[in-house]
N, C-alpha and C positions, 0 to 999 in steps of 0.2 A: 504494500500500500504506500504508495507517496504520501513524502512528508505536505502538509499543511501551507500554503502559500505565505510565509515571511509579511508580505507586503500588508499594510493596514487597508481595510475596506469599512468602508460608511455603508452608514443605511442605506443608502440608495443604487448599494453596488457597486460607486464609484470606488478606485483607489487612490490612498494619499499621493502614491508613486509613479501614476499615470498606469501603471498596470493592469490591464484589466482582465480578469482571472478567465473569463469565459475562452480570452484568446492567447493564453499560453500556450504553446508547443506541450507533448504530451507521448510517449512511447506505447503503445499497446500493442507487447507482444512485437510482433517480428515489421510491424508499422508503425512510421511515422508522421502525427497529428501535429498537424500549423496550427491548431484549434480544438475546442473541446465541445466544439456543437457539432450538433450530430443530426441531420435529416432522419426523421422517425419512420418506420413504415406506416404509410397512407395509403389506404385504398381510394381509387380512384375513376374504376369502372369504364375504362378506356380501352379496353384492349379485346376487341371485336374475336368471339370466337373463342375467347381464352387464348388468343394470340397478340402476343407484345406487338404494340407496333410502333411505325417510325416518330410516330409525335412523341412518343415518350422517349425516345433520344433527344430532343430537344429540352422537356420536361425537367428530366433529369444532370443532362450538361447543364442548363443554365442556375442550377443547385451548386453545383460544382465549384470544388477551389482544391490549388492544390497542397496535397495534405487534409484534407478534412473528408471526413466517413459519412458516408449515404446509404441510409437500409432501404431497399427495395419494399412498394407494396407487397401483401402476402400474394404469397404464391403458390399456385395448388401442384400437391403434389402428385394426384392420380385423378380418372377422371370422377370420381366418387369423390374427391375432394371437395367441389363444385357447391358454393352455397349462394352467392349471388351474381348477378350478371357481369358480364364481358370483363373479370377479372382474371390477370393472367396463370399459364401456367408453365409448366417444367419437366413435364413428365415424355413429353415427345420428341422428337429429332427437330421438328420445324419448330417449336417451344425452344429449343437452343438455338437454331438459327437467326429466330428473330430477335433473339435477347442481347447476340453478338454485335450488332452497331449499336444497340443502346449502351452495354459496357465500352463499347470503344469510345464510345461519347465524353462519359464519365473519364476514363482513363487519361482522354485526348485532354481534360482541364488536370491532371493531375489527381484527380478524387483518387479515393478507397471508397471499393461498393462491392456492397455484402445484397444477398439475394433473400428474405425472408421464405422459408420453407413452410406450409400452411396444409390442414386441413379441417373444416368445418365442423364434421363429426355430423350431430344430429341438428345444427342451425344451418337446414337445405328444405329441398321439398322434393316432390316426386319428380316431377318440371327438370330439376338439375341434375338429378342422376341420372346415370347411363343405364338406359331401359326402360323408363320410368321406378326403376326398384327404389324401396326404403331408404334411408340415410342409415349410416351406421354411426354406432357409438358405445359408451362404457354399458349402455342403459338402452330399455326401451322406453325409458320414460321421456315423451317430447316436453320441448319449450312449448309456453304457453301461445296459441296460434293468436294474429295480430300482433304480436311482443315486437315492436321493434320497426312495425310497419309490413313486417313478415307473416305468411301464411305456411308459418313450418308445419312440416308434416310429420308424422309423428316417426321415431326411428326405431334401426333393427337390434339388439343388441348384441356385438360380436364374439362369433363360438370362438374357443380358446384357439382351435387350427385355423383362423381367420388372423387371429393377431400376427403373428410372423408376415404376415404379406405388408401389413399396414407399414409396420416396419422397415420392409425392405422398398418400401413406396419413397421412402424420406431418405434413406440409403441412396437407391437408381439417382431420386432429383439434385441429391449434394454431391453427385458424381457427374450428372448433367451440367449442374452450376460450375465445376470448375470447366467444364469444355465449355462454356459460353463467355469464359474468361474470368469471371468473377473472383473477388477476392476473396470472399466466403462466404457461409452461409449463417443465417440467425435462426433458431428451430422457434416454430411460434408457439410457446407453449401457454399463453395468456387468453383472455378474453373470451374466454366460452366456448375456447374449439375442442377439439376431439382429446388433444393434449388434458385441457383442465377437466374435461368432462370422467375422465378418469382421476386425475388425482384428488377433484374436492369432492367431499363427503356427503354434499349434497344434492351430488348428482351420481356419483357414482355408489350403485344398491348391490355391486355384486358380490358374491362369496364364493369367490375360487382367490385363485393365489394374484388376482389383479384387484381386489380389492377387499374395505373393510380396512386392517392396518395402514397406516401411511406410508411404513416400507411396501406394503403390499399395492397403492392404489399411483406409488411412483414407479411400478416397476415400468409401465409401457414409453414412459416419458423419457425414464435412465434406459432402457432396453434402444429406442431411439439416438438417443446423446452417444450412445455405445456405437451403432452399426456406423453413424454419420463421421465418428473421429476415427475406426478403423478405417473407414475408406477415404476420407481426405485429409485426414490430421488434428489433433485440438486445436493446433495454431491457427485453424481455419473455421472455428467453431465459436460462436456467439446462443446465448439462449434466451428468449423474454418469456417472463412471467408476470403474474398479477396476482397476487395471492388473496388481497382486499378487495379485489372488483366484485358486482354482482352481474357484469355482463351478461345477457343470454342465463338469467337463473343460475348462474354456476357460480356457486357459494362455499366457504368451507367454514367449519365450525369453530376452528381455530387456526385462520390465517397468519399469526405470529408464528406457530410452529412451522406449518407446512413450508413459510418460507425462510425460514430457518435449516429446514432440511435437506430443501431442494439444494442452496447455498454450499452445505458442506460435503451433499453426495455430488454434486458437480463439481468438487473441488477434487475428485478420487480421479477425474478426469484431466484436469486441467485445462479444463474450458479456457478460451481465450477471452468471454468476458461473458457478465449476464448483465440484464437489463429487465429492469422489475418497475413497473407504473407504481406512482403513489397513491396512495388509498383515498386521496383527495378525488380523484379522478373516479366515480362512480359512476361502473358502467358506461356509457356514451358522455354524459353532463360531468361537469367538472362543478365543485359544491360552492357553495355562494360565498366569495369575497377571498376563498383559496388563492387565488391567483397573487395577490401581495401577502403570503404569509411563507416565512424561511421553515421547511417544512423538517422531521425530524424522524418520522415513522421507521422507514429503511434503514436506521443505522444499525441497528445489531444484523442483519441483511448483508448491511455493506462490512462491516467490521469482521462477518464469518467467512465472507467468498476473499480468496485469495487472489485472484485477478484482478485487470479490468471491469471496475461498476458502472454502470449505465442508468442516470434515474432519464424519468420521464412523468410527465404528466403538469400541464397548466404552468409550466416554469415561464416567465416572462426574462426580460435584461437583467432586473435587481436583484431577483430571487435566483437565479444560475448565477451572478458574479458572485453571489454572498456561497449559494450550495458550495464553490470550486473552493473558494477562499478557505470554506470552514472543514476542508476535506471529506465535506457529506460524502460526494459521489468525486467519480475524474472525470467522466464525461455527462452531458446533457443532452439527451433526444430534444428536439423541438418538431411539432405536428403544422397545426393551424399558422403559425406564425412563419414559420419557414416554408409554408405553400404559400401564403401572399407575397412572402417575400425572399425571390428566388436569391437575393445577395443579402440575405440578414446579416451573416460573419461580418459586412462592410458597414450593416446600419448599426450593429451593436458597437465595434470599432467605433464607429464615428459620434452616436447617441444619436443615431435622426430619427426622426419621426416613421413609422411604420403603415404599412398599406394596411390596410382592414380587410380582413378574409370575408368571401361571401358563400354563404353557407347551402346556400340553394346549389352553386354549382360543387359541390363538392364529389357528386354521383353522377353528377350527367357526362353523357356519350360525347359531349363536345370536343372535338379533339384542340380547338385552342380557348374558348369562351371560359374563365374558371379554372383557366389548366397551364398555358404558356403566354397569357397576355397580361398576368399582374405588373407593372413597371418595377426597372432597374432605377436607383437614383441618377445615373448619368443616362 
């Protein structure tokens, strides 16, 4: 864990020394960060067909600096992955074809870009799976239909010789991602997908050896984390969690443990870093007036994992100058603020005023409206 940033910081993030902590330089692992912000994965419903396409080469370069890390929207890894529309995927030969001029994009500004690894579990419908069959998951218990704007359907729950494929689903795609060039991959183990659906207690009802204990309901999560570093390396392996969220119903009874756990079994690995949302951040809504408070939650989190920490959630300029300063975390995802504003690293640098995200286009199909037309300051 790096030491503590020396330099004095004021309330308001600023430093006495002119330093300003969100853009120190920063080592993670076998790369080097200009900066300690970090493009979060955003879904963005752009990619026609579950195929990447060429607007998100522009998307994503104009995010770009070099030296600083960019996580990719999630991305599916099979076509059972599948839970909302024209979001991309990984799992085919032309799914790494077209991903390759979007990393060449990135690479072309200098970035490091990691590929989020993703799949839904039982937040899908019949619509999205291959055949119209079930969703699968820890459960057959569905999300509540409407939740979210969604008409999930209800899902299957998977037989024990079912799980090794799922497995080997996230295995094939972190082996795809390095042929499409990428720098690595992050396993999405957050936000109500098939990952949490198994490890929180409140979703996952099974009694075999995936669930019930919490060694038991992490096996399919660490059984993943496993297949994806034998085959491309830890130094290539990033993981997000959310232990606090109630995203999509997926709750745990004791979120302090769970991610406490997940922290020190990831650490048997040597994951190259994890990245865990703040409990501020429920489910989709971020909680009222969170966004100017130095937040506190993740530090026995951050203090257990021996890597690379990653927060995320509602950080603004003062609350990440103050996180870095006080050695909360090393680095800081940004969402909503790094989509409006594809050169933030430059406005936080400089203190300018920020573009306002518009929240309507955050899903739609448009390949520039909401997506590559927010203004650069110059």
């Amino acid at each position: 864990m790096a030491a503590a940033l020396s330099s004095g910081v004021r309330v308001d993030g600023s430093s006495s020394d002119s330093t300003i902590p969100l853009l120190t330089p920063y080592k993670m692992g076998d790369f080097h960060l200009a900066h300690r912000i970090v493009l979060a994965p955003l879904t963005r419903n752009r990619s026609y067909n579950n195929v990447p396409q060429p607007h998100a080469a522009v998307y994503y370069s104009q995010r770009a600096t070099k030296g600083g890390l960019l996580i990719t929207e999630a991305t599916g890894v099979s076509d059972t992955a599948q839970g909302y529309p024209e979001t991309p995927g990984i799992w085919t030969k032309e799914h790494v074809e077209a991903w390759k001029p979007i990393v060449d994009a990135v690479h072309d500004k200098g970035g490091i870009f990691f590929v989020q690894l993703w799949h839904v579990g039982r937040v899908s419908t019949y619509g999205m799976q291959p055949n119209g069959q079930w969703p699968i998951s820890s459960t057959d218990k569905g999300v509540t239909p409407g939740l979210d704007g969604g008409d999930w359907s209800p899902p299957r729950r998977l037989r024990l010789d079912e799980i090794p494929g799922i497995v080997n689903d996230f295995r094939l795609a972190a082996k795809n991602a390095i042929e499409a060039g990428f720098d690595g991959v992050e396993i999405h183990g957050a936000n109500g997908y098939i990952i949490e659906q198994f490890l929180k207690d409140q979703v996952n009802d099974r009694t075999d050896q995936y669930g019930g204990s919490m060694e038991n309901r992490a096996r399919f999560a660490l059984e993943i984390v496993e297949a994806i570093v034998n085959e491309i390396g830890s130094n290539r392996v990033g993981m997000r969690l959310s232990p606090y969220s109630d995203f999509m119903e997926s709750i745990d009874s004791n979120p302090d443990a769970l991610g406490l756990y997940m922290a020190n079994a990831l650490n048997e690995f040597d994951l190259l870093y994890l990245h865990v949302i703040e409990p501020r951040v429920a489910g989709a809504r971020v909680v009222e007036g969170a966004e100017d408070e130095v937040p506190h939650k993740l530090l026995p989190i951050r203090k257990a994992f021996k890597n690379t920490f990653i927060a995320a959630g509602a950080y603004n300029r003062s609350t990440g100058n103050r996180a870095i300063a006080d050695n909360y975390t090393d680095l800081i995802a940004y969402g909503r603020l790094f989509l409006a504003n594809p050169d933030l690293p430059k406005r936080y640098e400089i203190d300018s005023a920020l573009n306002k995200y518009d929240r309507s286009t955050f899903y739609t199909p448009d390949p520039v409206i909401g997506y590559t037309d927010y203004p650069f300051l110059e």
